[in-house]
C-alpha positions as CSV (number, residue, x, y, z in Angstrom):
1,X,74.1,105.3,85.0
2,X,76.5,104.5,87.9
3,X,75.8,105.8,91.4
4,X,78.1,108.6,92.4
5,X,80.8,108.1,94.8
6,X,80.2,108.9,98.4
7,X,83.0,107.9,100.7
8,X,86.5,106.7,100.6
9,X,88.7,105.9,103.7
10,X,92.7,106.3,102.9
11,X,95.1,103.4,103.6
12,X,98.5,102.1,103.3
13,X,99.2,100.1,100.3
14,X,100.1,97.1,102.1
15,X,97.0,96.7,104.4
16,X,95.2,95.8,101.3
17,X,98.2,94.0,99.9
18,X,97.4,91.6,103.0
19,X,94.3,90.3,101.1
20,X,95.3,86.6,99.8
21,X,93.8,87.7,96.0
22,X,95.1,90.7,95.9
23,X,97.1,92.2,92.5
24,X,97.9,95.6,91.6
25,X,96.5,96.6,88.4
26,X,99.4,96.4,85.6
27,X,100.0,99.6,84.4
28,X,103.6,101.7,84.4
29,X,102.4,104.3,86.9
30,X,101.4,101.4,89.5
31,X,103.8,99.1,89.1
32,X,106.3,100.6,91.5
33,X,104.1,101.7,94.2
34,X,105.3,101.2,97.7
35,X,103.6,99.4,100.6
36,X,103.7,102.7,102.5
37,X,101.9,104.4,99.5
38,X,98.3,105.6,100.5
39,X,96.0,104.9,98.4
40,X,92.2,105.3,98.6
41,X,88.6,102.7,99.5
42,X,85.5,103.6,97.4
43,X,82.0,103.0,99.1
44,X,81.9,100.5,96.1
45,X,85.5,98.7,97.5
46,X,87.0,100.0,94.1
47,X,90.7,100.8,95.3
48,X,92.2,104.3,93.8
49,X,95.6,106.4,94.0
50,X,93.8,109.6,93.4
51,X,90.1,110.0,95.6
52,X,89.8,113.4,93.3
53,X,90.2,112.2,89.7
54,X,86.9,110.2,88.5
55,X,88.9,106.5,88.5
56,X,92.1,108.0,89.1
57,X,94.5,105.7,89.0
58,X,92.5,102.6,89.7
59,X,94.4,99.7,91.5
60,X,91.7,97.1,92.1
61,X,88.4,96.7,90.7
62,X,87.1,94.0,93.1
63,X,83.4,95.1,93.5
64,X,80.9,94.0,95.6
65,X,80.5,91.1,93.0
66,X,83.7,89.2,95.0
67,X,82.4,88.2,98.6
68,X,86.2,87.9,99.8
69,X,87.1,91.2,99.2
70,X,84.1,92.5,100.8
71,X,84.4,90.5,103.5
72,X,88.5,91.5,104.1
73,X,87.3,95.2,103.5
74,X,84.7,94.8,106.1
75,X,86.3,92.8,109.1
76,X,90.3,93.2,108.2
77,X,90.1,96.5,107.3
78,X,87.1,97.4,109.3
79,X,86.0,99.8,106.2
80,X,82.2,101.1,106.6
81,X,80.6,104.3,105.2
82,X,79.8,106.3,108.1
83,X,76.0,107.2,108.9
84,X,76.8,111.1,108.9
């Protein structure tokens, strides 16, 4: 079973475009998303355009498994689940 969902911070589509590996998930309702289209962090640094459908419109699926991402999330981004 995978852990629910806690927390996701809204950003611009090109913030995270900034990350060197980054591609947007093929797909004809995300191929023409604009860099000033907001889109959604996950506590588990999945990327979505819709934080209130379960994997709505998933963009990236670089999980905690890709030490880069996490990293860009962390210190670019400055993305971190707040203690409250």
């Amino acid at each position: 079973m995978t852990p629910a969902k806690q927390y996701c911070k809204a950003y611009h589509l090109a913030d995270l475009r900034r990350f060197p590996g980054w591609t947007d998930r093929a797909g004809p309702d995300t191929a023409a998303l604009a860099d000033n289209t907001v889109v959604y962090l996950w506590d588990d640094l999945t990327v979505v355009t819709n934080p209130v459908v379960p994997d709505g419109g998933v963009l990236a699926g670089m999980i905690r498994q890709d030490s880069d991402w996490e990293r860009f999330c962390r210190e670019e981004l400055e993305f971190q689940v707040p203690e409250d």
